[in-house]
N, C-alpha and C positions, 0 to 999 in steps of 0.2 A: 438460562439466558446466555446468547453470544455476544462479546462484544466485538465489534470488528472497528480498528482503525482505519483509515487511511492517513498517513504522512503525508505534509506539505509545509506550503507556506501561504499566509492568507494575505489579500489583497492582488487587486488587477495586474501587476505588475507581473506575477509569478502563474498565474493561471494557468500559462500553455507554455509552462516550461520544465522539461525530463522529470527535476525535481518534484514535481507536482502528481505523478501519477498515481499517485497513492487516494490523492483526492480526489482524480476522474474516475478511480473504482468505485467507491464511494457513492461517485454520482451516478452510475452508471445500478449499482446494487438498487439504492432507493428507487431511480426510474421504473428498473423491472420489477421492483416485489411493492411499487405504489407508495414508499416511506418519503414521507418529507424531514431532512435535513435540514430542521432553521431552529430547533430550540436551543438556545443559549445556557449552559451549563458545563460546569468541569473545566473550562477554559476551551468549550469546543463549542460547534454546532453538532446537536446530538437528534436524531431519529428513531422511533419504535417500533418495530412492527413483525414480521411475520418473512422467512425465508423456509418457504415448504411448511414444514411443522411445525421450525423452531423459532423459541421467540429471538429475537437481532436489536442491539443498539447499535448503530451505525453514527459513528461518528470523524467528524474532521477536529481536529486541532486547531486550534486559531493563536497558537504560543512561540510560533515561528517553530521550524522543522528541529535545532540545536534544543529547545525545551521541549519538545514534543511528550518526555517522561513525566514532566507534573501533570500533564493534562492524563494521560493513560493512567495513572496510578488514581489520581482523584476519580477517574470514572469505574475506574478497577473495583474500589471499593464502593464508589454506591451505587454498583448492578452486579456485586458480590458477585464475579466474576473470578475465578479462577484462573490462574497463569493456560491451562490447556485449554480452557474456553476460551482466550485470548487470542485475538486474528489482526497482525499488524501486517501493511500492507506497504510496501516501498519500494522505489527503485533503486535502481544496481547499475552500479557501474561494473562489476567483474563480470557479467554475463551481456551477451552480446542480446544487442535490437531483436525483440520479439522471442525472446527465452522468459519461460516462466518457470520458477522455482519455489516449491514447496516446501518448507522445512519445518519441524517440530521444535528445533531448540537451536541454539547455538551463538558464536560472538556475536558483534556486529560489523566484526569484516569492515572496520575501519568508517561505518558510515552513522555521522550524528545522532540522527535521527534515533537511531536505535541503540547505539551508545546509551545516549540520555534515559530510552524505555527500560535498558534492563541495571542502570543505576538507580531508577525510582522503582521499579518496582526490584531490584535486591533478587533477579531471578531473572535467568536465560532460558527456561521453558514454556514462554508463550510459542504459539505460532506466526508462523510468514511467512507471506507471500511476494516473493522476489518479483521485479519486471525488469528484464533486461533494458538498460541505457547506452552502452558502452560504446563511447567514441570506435569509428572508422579507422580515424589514425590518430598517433600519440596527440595529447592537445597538453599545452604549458601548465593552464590554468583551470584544473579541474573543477575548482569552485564557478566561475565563469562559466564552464561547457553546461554543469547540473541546473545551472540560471537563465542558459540563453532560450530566448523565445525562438520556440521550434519553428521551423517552414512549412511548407504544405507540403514536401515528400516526406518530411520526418510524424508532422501530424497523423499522416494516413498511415504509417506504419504505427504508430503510438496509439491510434483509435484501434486497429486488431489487437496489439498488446494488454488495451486496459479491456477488452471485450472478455480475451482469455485470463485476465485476472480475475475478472468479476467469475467468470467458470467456476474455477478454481477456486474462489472463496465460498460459490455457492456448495458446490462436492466437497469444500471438509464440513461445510456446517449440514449439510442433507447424508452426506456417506459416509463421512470420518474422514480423516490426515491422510490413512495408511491408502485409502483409493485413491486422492486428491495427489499423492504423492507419484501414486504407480499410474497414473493420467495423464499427467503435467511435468515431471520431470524429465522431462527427453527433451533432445537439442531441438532446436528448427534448422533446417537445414538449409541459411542461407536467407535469413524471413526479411526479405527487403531491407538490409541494412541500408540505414538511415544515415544521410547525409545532412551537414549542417545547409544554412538555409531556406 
């Protein structure tokens, strides 16, 4: 069994904003492989079903994105999930609009979300999947920038983003990390940097 996060924050307010893309992967997973996303459990909305061969819990966190580690560890343990079976899904400010990055382990490079996942779960060897966010130009308040409701140029760049996230989640769980990685780690050169409004 896989379990694959998405990162966010739940409620209308946050739906179409940077911070959230973790949860459009998510939605975009269940669309294509026919999983519905509404059982309530773990502190998430959690999904079952089938990506190629393998079996997938797909799940959103509803703990705000700063908690997002109790709900990942609660689910961790009751779909006996493994840290390398584990597929956390976030955006990134250090990598620019429309860069996708695959990693096998490592800090959290300063971002909550994932903070929290590898203090609950007491291990930095899950996977993830980066989506680039990163401000155009300097902004004051980067909590603000990660919250603001995106515009229609930033959307359409954020809808190819979370298209090649959901790729890239599907190729480590159907090929392994080590393809997923040598696939997806390369720059885009230029992928519509996205402007606020």
């Amino acid at each position: 069994m896989w379990l694959i996060v998405g990162l966010g924050n739940p409620g209308y307010e946050y739906a179409w904003t940077p911070h959230n893309l973790g949860f459009l992967v998510v939605d975009l997973l269940a669309e294509r492989a026919r999983i519905r996303v509404e059982r309530p459990e773990a502190k998430s909305y959690v999904g079952l079903g089938r990506i190629g061969q393998q079996e997938v819990a797909l799940a959103k966190p509803q703990t705000y994105m700063n908690l997002s580690g109790m709900a990942v560890k609660e689910l961790a343990e009751r779909y006996e999930a493994p840290p390398e079976r584990i597929v956390i899904v976030v955006d990134e400010v250090a990598l620019p609009w429309g860069n996708v990055r695959v990693r096998e382990k490592g800090s959290a490079g300063g971002h909550n979300g994932l903070k929290s996942v590898i203090g609950a779960l007491g291990s930095d060897e899950f996977l993830r999947v980066r989506l680039g966010i990163q401000p155009e130009h300097p902004v004051g308040d980067l909590a603000a920038y990660v919250l603001h409701r995106m515009g229609k140029r930033e959307l359409e760049v954020a809808a190819e983003l979370v298209a090649h996230g959901a790729d890239a989640v599907e190729c480590i769980v159907t090929d392994g990390v080590r393809k997923a990685m040598n696939q997806f780690n390369k720059r885009v050169p230029d992928a519509g940097t996205a402007t606020a409004g």
